[in-house]
DSSP file (Angstrom, degrees, kcal/mol; ACC not computed):
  #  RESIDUE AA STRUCTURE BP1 BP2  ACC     N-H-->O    O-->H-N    N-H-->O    O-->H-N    TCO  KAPPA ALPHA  PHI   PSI    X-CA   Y-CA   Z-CA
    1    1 A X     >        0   0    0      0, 0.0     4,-1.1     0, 0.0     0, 0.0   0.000 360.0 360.0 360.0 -45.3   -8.0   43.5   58.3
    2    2 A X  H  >  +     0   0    0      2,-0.2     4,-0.7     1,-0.2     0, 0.0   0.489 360.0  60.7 -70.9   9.2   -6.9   40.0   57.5
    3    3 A X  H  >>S+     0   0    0      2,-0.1     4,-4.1     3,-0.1     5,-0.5   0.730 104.8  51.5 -93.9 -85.0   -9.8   40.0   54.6
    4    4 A X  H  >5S+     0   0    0      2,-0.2     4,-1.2     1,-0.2    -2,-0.2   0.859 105.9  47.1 -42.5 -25.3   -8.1   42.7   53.0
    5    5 A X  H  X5S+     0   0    0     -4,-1.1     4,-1.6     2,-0.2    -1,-0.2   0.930 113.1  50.5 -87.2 -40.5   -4.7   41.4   52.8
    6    6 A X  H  X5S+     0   0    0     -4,-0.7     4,-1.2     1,-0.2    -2,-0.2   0.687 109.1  53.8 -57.4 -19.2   -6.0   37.8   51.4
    7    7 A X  H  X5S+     0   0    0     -4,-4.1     4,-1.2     2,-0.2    -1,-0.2   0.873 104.8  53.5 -89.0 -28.4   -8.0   39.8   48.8
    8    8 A X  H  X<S+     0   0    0     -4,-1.2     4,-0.8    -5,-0.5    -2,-0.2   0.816 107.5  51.6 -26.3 -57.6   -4.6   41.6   47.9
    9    9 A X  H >X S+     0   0    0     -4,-1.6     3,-1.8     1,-0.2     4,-1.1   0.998 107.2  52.1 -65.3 -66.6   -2.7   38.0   47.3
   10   10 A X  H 3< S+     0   0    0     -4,-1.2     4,-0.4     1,-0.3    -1,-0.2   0.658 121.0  35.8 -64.9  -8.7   -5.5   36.8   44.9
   11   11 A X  H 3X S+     0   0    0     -4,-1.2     4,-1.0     2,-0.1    -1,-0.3   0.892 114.2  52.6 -37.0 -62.4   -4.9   40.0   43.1
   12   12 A X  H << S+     0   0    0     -3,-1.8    -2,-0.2    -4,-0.8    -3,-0.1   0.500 109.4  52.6 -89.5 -11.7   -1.6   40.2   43.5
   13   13 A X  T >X S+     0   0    0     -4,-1.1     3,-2.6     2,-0.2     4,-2.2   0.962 104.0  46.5 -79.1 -60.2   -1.0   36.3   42.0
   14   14 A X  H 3> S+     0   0    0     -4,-0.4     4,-1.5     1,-0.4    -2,-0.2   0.692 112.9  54.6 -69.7 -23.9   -2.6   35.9   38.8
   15   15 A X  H 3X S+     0   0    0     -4,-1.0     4,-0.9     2,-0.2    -1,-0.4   0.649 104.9  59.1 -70.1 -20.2   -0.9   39.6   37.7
   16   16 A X  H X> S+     0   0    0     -3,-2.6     4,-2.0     2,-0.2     3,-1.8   0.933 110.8  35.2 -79.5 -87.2    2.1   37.9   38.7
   17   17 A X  H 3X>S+     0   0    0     -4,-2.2     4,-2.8     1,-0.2     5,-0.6   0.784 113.2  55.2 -31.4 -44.0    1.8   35.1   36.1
   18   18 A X  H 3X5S+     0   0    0     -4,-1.5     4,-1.5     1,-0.2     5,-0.4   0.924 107.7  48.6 -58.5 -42.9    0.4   36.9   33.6
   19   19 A X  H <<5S+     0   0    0     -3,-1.8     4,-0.4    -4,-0.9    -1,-0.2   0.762 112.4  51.9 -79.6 -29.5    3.3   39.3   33.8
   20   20 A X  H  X5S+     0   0    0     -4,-2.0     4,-1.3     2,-0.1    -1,-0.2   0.947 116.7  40.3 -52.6 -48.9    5.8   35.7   33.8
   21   21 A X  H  <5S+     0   0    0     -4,-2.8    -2,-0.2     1,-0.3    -3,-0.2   0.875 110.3  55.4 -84.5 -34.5    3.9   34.3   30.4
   22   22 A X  T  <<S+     0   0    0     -4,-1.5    -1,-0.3    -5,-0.6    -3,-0.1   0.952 114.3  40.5 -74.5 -27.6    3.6   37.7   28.5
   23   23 A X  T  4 S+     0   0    0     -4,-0.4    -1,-0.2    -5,-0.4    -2,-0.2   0.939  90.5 100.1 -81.9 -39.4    7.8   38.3   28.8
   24   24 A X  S  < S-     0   0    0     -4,-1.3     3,-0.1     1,-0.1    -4,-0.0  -0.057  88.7-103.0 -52.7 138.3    8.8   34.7   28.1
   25   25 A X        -     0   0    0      1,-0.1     2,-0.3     0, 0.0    -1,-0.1  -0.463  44.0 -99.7 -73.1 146.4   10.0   34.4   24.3
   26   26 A X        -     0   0    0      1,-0.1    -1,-0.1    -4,-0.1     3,-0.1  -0.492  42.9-106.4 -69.0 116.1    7.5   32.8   22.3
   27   27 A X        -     0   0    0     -2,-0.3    -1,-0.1     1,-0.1    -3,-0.0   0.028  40.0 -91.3 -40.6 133.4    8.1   29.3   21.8
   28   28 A X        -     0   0    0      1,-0.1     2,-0.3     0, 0.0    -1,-0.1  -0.366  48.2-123.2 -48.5 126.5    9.4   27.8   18.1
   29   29 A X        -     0   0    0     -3,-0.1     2,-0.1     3,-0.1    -1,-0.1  -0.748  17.1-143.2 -49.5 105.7    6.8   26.9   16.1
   30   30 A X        +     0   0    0     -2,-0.3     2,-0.4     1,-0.1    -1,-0.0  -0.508  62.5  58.5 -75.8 171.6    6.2   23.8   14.6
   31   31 A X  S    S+     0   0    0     -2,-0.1     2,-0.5    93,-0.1    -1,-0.1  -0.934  95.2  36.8 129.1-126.3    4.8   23.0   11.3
   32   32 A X  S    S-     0   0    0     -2,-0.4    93,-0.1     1,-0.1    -3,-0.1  -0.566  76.9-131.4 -96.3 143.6    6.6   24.4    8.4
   33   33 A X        -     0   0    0     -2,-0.5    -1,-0.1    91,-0.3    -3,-0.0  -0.472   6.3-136.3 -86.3 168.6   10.2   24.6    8.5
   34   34 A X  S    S+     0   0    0     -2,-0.1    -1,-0.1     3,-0.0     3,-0.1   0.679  79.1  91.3 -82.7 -27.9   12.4   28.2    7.5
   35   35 A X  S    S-     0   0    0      1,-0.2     2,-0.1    -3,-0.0    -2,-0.0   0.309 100.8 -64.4 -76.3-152.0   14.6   26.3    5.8
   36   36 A X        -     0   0    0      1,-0.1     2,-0.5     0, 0.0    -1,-0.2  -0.402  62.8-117.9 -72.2 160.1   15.2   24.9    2.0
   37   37 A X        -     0   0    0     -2,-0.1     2,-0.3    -3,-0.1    60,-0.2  -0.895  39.7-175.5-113.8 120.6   11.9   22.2    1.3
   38   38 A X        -     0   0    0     -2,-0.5    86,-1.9    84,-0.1     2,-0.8  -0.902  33.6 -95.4-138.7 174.0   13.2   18.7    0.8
   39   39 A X  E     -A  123   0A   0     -2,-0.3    84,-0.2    84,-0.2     3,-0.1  -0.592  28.3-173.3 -98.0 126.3   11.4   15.6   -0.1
   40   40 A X  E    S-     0   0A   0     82,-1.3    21,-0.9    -2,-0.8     2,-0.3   0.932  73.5 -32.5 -73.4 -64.2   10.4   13.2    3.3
   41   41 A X  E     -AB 122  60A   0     81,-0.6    81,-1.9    19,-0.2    -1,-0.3  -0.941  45.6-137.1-138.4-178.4    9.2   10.4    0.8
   42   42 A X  E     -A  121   0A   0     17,-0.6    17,-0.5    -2,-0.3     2,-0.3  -0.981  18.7-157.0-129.7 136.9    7.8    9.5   -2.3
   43   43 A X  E     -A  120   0A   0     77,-4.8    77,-2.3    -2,-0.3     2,-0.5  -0.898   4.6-170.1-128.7 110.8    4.9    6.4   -2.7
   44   44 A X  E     +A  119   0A   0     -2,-0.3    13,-2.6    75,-0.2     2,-0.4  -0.634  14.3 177.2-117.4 110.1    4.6    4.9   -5.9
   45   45 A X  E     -AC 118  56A   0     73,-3.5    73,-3.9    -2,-0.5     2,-0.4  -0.995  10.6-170.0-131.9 126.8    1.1    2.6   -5.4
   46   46 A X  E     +AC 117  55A   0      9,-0.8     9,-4.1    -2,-0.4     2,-0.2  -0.943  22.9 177.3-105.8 127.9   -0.2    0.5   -8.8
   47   47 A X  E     +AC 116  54A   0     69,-2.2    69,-1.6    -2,-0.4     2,-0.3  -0.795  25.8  23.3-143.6  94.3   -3.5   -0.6   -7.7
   48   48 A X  E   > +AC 115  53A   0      5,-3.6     5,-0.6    -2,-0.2    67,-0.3  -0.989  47.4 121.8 143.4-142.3   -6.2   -2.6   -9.5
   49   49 A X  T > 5S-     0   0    0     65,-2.4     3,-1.3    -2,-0.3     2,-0.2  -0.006  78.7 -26.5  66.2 170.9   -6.7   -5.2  -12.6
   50   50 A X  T 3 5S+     0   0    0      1,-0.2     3,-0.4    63,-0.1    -2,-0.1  -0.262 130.8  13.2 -59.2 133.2   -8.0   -8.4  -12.4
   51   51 A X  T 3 5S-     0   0    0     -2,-0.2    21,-2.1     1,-0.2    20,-0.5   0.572 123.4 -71.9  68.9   8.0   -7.8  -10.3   -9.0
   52   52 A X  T < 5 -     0   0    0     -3,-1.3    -3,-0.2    19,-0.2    -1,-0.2   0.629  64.2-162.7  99.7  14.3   -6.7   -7.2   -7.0
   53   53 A X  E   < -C   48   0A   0     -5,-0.6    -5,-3.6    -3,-0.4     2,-0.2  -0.050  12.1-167.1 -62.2 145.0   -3.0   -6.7   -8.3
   54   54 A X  E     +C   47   0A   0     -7,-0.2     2,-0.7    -9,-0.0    -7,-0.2  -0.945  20.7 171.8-129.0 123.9   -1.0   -4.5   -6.0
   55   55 A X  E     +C   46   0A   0     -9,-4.1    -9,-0.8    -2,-0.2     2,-0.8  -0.777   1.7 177.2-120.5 121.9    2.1   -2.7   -6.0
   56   56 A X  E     -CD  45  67A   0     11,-4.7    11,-0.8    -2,-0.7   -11,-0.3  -0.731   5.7-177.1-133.8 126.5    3.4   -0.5   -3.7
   57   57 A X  E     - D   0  66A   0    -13,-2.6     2,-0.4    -2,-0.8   -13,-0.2  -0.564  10.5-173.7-113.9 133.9    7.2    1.2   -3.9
   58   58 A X  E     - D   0  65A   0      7,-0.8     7,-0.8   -15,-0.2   -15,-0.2  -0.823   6.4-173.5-124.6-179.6    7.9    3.6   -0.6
   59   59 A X  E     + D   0  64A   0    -17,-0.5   -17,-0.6    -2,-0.4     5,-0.2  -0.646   7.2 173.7-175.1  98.5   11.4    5.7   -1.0
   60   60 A X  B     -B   41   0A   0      3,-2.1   -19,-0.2   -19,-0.2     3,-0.1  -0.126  45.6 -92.4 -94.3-165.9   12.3    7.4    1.6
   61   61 A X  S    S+     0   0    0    -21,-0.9    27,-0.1     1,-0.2    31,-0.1   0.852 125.1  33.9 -69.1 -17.9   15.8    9.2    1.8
   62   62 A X  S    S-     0   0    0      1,-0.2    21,-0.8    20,-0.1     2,-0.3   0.249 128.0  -6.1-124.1  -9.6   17.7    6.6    3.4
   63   63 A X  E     - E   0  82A   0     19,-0.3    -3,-2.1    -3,-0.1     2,-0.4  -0.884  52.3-117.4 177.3 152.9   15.8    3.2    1.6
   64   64 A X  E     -DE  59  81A   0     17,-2.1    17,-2.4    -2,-0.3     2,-0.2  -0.920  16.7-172.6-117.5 160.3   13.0    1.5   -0.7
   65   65 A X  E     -DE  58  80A   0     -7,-0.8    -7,-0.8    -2,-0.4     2,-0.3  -0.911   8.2-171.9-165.3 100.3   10.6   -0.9    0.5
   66   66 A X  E     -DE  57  79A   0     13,-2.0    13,-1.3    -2,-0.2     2,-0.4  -0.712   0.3-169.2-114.0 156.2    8.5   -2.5   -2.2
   67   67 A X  E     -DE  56  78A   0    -11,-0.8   -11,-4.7    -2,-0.3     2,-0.2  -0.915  10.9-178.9-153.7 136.9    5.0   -5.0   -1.6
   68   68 A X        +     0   0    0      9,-0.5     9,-0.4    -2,-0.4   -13,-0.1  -0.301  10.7  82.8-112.7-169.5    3.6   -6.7   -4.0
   69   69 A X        -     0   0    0      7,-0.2     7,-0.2    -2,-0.2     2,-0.1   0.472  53.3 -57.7  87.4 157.1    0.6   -9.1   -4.5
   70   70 A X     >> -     0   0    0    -17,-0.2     5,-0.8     1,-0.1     4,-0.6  -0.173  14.5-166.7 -22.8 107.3   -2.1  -10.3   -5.0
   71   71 A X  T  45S+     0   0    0    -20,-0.5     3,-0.3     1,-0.2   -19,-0.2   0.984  98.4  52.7 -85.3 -47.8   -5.9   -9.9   -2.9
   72   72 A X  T  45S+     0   0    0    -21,-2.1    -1,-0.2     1,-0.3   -20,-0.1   0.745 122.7  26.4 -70.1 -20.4   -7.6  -12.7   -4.7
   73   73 A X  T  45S-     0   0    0    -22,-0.5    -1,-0.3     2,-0.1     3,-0.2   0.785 100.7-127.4-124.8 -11.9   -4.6  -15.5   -3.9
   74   74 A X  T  <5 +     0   0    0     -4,-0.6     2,-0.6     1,-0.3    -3,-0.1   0.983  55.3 159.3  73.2  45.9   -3.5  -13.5   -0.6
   75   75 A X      < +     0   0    0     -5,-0.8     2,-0.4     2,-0.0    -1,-0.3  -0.923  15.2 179.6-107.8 136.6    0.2  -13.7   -2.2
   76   76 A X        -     0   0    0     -2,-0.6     2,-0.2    -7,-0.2    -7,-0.2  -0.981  16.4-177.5-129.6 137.5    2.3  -11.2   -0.8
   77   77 A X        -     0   0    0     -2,-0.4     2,-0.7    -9,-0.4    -9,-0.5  -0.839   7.2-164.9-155.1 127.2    6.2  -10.2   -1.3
   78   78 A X  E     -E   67   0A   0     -2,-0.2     2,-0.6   -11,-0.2   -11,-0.3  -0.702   7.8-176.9-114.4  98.5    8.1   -7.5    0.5
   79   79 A X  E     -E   66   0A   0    -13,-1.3   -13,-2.0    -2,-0.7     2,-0.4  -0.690   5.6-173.3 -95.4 133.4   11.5   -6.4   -1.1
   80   80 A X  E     +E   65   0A   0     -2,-0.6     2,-0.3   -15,-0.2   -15,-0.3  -0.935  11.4 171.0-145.6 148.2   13.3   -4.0    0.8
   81   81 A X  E     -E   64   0A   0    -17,-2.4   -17,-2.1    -2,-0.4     2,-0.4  -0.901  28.7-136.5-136.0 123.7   17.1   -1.8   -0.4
   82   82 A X  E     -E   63   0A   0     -2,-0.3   -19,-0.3   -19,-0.3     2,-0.2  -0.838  36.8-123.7 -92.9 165.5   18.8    1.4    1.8
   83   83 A X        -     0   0    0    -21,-0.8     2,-0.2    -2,-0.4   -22,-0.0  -0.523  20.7-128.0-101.2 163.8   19.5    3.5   -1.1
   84   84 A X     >  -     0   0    0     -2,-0.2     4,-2.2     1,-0.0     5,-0.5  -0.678  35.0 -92.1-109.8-177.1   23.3    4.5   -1.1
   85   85 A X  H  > S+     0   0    0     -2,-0.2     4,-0.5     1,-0.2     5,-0.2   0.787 128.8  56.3 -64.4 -30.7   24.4    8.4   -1.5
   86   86 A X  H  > S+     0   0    0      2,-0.2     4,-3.3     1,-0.2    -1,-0.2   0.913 106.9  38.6 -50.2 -76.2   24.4    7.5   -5.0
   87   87 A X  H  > S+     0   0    0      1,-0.2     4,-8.6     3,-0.2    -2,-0.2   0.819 107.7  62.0 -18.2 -74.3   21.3    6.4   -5.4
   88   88 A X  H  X S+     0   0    0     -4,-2.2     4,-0.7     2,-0.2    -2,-0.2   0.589 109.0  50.7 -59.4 -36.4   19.7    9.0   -3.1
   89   89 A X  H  < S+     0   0    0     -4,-0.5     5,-0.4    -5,-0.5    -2,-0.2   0.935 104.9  52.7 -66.3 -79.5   21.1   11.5   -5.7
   90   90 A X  H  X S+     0   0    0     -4,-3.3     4,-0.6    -5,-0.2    -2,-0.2   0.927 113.2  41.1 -35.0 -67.6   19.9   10.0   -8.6
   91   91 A X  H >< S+     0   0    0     -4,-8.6     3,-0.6     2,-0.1     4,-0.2   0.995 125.7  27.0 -46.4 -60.4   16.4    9.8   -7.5
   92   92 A X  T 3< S+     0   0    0     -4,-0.7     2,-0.4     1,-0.2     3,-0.2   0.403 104.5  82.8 -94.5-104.5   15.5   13.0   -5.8
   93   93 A X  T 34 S+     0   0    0      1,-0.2    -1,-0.2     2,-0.0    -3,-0.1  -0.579  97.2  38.4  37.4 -59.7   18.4   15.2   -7.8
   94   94 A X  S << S+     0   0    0     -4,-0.6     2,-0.4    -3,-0.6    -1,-0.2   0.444  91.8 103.8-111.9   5.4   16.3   15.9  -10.9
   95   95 A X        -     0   0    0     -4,-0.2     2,-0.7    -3,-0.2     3,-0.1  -0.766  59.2-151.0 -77.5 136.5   12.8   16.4   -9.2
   96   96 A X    >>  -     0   0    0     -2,-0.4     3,-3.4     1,-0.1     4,-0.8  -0.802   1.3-156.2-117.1  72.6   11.7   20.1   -9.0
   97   97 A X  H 3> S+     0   0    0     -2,-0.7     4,-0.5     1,-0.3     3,-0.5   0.847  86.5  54.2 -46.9 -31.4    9.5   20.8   -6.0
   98   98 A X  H 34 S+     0   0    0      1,-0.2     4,-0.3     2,-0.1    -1,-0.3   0.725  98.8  60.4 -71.2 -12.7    8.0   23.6   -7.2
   99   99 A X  H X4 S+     0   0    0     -3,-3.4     3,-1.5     1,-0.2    -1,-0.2   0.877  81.1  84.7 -90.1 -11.6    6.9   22.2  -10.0
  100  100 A X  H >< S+     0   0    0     -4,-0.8     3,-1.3    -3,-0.5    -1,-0.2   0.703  81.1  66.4 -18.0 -54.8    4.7   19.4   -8.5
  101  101 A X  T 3< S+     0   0    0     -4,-0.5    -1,-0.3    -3,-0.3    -2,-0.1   0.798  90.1  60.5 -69.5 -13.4    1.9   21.5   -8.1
  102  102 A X  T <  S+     0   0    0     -3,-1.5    -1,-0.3    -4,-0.3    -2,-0.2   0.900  81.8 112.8 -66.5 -30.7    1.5   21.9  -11.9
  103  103 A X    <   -     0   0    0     -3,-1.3     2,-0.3    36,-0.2    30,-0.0   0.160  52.2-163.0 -14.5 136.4    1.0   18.2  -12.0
  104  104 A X        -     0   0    0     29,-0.1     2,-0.2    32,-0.1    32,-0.2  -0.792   2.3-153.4-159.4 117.4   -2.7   17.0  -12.9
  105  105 A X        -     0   0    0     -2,-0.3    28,-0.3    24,-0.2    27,-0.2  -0.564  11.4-124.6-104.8 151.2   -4.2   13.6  -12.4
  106  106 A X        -     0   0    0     26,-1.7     2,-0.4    25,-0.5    -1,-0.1   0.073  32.1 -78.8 -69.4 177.1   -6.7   11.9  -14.0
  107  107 A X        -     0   0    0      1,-0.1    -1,-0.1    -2,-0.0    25,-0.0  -0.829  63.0-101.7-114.8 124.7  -10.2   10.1  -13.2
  108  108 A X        -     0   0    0     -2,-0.4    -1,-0.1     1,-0.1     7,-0.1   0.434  23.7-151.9 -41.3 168.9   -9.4    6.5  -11.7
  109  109 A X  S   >S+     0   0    0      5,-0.1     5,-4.1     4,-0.0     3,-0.4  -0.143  73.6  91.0-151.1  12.7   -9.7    3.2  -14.1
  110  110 A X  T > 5S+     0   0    0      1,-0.2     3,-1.5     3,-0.2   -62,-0.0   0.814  70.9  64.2 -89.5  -7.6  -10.5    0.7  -11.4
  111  111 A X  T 3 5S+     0   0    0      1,-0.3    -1,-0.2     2,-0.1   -63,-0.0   0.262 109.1  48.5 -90.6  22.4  -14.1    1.0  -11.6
  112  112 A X  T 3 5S-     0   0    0     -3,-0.4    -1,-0.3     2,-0.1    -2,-0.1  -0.089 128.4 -93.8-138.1  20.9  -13.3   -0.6  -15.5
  113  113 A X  T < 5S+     0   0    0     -3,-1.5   -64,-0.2   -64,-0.1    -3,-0.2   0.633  87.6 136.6  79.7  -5.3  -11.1   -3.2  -14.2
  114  114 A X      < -     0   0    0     -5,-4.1   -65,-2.4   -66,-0.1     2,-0.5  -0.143  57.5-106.3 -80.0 179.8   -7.9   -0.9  -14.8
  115  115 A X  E     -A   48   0A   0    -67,-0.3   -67,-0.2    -3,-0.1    -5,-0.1  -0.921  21.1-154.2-100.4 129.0   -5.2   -0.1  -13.1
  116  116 A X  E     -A   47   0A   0    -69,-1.6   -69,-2.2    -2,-0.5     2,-0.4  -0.536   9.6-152.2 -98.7 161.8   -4.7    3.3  -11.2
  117  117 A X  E     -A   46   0A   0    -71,-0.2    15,-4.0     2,-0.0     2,-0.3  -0.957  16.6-165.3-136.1 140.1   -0.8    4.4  -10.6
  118  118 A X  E     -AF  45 131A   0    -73,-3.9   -73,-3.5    -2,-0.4     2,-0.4  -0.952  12.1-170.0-128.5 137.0   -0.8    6.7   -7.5
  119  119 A X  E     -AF  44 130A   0     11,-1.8    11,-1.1    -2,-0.3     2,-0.7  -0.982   8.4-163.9-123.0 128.9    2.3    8.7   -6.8
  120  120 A X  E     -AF  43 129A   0    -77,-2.3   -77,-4.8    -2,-0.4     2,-0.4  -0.932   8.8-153.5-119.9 142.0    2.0   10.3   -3.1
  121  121 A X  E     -AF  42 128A   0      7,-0.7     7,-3.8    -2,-0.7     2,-0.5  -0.937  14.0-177.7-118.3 116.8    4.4   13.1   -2.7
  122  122 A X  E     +AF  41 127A   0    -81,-1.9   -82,-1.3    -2,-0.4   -81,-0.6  -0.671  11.3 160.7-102.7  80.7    5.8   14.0    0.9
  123  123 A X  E     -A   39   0A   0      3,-1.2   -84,-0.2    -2,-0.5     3,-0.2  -0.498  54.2 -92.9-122.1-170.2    7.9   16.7    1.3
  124  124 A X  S    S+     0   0    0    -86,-1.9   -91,-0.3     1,-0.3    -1,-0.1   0.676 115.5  30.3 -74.3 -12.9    8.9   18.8    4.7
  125  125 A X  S    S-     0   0    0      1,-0.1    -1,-0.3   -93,-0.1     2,-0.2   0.668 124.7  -0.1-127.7  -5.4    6.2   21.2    4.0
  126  126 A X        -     0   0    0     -3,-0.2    -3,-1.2   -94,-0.0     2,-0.3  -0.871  65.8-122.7-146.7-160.2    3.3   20.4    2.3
  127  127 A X  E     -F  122   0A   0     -2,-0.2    -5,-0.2    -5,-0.2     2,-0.2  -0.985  21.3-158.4-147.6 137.5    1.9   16.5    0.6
  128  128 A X  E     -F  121   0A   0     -7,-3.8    -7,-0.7    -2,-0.3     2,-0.2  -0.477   3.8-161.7-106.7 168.9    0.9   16.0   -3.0
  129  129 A X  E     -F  120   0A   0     -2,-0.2     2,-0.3    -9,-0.2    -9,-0.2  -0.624   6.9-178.3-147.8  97.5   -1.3   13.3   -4.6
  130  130 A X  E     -F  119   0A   0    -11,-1.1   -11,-1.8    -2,-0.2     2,-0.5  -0.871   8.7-170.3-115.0 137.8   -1.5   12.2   -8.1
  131  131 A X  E    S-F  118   0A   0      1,-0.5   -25,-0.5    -2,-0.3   -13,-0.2  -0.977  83.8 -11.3-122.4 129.5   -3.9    9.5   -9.5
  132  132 A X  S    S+     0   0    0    -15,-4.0   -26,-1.7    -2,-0.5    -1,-0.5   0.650  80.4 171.3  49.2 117.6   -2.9    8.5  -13.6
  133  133 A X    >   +     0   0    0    -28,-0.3     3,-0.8    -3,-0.2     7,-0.2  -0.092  57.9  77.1-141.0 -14.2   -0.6   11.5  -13.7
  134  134 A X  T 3   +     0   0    0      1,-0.2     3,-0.1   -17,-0.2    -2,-0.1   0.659  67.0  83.5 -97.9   6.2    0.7   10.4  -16.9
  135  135 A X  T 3  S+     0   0    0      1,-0.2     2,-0.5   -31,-0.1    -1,-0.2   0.668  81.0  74.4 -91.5   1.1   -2.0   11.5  -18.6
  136  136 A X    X>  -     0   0    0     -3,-0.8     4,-3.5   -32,-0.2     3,-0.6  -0.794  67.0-169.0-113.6 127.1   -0.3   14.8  -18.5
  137  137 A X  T 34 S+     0   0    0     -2,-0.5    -1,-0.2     1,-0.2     4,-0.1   0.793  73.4  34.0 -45.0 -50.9    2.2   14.6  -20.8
  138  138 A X  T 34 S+     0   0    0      1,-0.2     3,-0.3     2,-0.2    -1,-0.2   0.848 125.3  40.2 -88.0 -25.1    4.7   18.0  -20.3
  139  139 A X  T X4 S+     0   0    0     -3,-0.6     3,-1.0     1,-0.2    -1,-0.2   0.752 109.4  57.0-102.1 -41.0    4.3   18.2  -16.4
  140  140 A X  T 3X S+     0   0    0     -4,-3.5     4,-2.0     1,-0.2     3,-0.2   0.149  78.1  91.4 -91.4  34.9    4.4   14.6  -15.6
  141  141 A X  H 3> S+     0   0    0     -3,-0.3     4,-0.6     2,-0.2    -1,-0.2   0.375  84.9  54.5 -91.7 -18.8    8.0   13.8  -17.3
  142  142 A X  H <4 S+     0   0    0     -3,-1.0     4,-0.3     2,-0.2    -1,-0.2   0.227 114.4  44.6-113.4  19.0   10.0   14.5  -13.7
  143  143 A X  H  > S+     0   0    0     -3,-0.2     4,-1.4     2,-0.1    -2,-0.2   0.668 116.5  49.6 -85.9 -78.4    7.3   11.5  -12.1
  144  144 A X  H  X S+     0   0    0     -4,-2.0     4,-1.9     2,-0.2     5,-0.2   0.763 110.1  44.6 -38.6 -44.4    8.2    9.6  -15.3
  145  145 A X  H >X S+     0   0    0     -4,-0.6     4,-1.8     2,-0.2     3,-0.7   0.909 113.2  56.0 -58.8 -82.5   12.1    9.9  -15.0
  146  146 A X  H 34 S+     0   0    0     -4,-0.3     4,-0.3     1,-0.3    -2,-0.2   0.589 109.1  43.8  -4.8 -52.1   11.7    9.0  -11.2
  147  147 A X  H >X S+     0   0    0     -4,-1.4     4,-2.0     2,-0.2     3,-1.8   0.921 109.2  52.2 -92.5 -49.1   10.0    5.9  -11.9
  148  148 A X  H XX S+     0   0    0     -4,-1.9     4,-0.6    -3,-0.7     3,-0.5   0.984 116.2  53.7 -61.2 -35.4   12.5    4.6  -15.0
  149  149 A X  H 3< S+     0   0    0     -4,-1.8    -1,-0.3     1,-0.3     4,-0.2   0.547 112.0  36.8 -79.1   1.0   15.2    5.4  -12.1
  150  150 A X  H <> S+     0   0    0     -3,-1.8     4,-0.6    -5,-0.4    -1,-0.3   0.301 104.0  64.7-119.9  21.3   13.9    3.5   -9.7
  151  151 A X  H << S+     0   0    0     -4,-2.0    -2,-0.2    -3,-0.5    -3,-0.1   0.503 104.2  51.8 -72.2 -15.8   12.9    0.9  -12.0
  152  152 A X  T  < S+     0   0    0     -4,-0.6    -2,-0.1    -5,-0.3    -3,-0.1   0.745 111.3  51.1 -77.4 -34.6   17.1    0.6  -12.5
  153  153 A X  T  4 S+     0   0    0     -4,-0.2    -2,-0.1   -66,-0.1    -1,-0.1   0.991 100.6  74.9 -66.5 -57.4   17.2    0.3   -8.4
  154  154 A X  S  < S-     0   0    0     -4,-0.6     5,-0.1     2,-0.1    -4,-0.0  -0.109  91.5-107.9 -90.7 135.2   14.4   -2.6   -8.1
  155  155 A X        -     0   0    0      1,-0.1   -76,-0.0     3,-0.1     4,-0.0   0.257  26.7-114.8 -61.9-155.7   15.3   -6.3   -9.1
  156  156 A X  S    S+     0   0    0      2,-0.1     3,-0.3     3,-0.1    -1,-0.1   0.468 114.2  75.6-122.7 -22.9   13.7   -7.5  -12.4
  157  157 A X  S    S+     0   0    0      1,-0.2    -3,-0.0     2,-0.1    -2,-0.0   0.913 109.4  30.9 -14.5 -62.6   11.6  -10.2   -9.6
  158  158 A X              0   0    0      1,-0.2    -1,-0.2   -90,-0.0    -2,-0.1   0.594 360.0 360.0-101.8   2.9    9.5   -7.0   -8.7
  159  159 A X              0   0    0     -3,-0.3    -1,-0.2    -8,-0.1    -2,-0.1   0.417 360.0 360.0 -67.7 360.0    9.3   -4.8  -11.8
């Protein structure tokens, strides 16, 4: 008799649970958010030339943080700004997320000694990448504004 009742509980448990997890609302998802898509950062990397020159601009919502230098003479210099609401405007204001994806970069120019300009684009739901971006003209004009405005932000030191 006592067989029978102990095979009852090991029944009687695991329907229990199952019957807990299956009601409970399904947890919020992470991932992509429901709301409006806003820009996380933007990273503005000049990379290449003679001796290793490097530049690299990050801009987040709240501040920029530029490195500079050199590989070959292992100079380095780290400028770093919080953007004001002003600022913050000014940059990200006249960039279009949807239009990012029309964007189309070009084939690298370090393996000639050149210098590649990398723009990496982060925003809440997906991440862009552009390599020489300027070599299209009608789509790469809201990259181009961006950079002559935060060329206004950035001392004349780090330009």
């Amino acid at each position: 008799m006592s067989a029978i009742k102990i095979s009852g509980l090991n029944i009687f448990f695991p329907v229990f649970l199952l019957l807990i997890f299956s009601c409970s609302k399904p947890s919020e998802k992470t991932g992509k958010s429901k709301g409006e898509e806003t820009f996380e950062y933007i990273i503005l990397s000049e990379v290449g030339g003679m001796g290793g020159h490097y530049k690299n601009i990050k801009v987040t919502q709240d501040s920029v943080i530029l490195t500079t230098g050199n590989t070959m003479t292992n100079r380095n210099q780290t400028w770093n700004k919080a953007l004001s609401t002003k600022d913050k405007t000014e940059l990200f204001g006249q960039l279009k997320i949807n239009q990012l994806a029309f964007i189309k970069s070009s084939e690298s120019l370090q393996a000639a000694d050149g210098v590649d300009e990398t723009f990496q684009v982060k925003t809440s739901r997906t991440s862009y990448v552009f390599v020489n971006a300027y070599n299209d003209g009608y789509n790469y004009r809201q990259l181009a504004n961006f950079k002559a405005k935060l060329a206004k932000i950035i001392p004349e030191k780090y330009r």
